[in-house]
Phi, psi and omega in degrees: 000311179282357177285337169310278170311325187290331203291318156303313157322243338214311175281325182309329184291332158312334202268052167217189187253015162265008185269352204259315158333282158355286172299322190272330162314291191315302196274346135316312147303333179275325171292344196224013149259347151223098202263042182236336170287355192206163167247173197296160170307137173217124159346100169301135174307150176275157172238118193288138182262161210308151147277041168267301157338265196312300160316267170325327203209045175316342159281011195261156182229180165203147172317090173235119196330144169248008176233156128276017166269342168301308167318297169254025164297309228275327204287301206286340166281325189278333175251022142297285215287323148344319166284307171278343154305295194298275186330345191233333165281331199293302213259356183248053156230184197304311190276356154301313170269349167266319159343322206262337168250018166264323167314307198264342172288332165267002147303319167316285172301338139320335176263016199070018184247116169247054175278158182305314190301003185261016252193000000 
């Protein structure tokens, strides 16, 4: 349970933008020492939205990434934050903690300590 949490602390700690720079440097250095596994990172065409859209509601604007690092920071945050749910839904429940204290309690009696405290 606590290699859980430090494992989440650790990734919460990943969740800025030089842990991401990093990664995306790394993972550019790796596309471009082997450059037949992948082609280069690109900007996804802009797409223009319906006109029903644009008509009804002409103040909404949208975002469209000028980089590939725009493109994939929100992918590299979502599987963060992905990560640290699924590990924290995984370790944070009821019957999980009573697994860990019947765990320690027959560790305990395995080692010979029947004190009053498993009780």
């Amino acid at each position: 349970f606590k290699i859980a949490q430090m494992t989440v602390k650790t990734i919460q700690k990943d969740r800025n933008d030089e842990s991401f720079e990093l990664f995306y440097e790394a993972v550019e250095g790796f596309r471009k020492k082997h450059d037949s596994f992948t082609e280069e990172a690109a900007v996804p065409r802009k797409r223009h939205r319906p006109n029903k859209i644009t008509n009804y509601g002409s103040s909404l604007t949208t975002h469209h990434p000028t980089t590939p690092k725009e493109v994939y920071k929100p992918m590299y945050l979502e599987a963060l934050d992905m990560a640290i749910n699924t590990i924290t839904d995984r370790f944070d429940q009821e019957d999980f903690k009573t697994q860990i204290c019947l765990e320690q309690m027959l560790l305990k009696a395995c080692q010979g300590d029947l004190s009053d405290s498993l009780i």
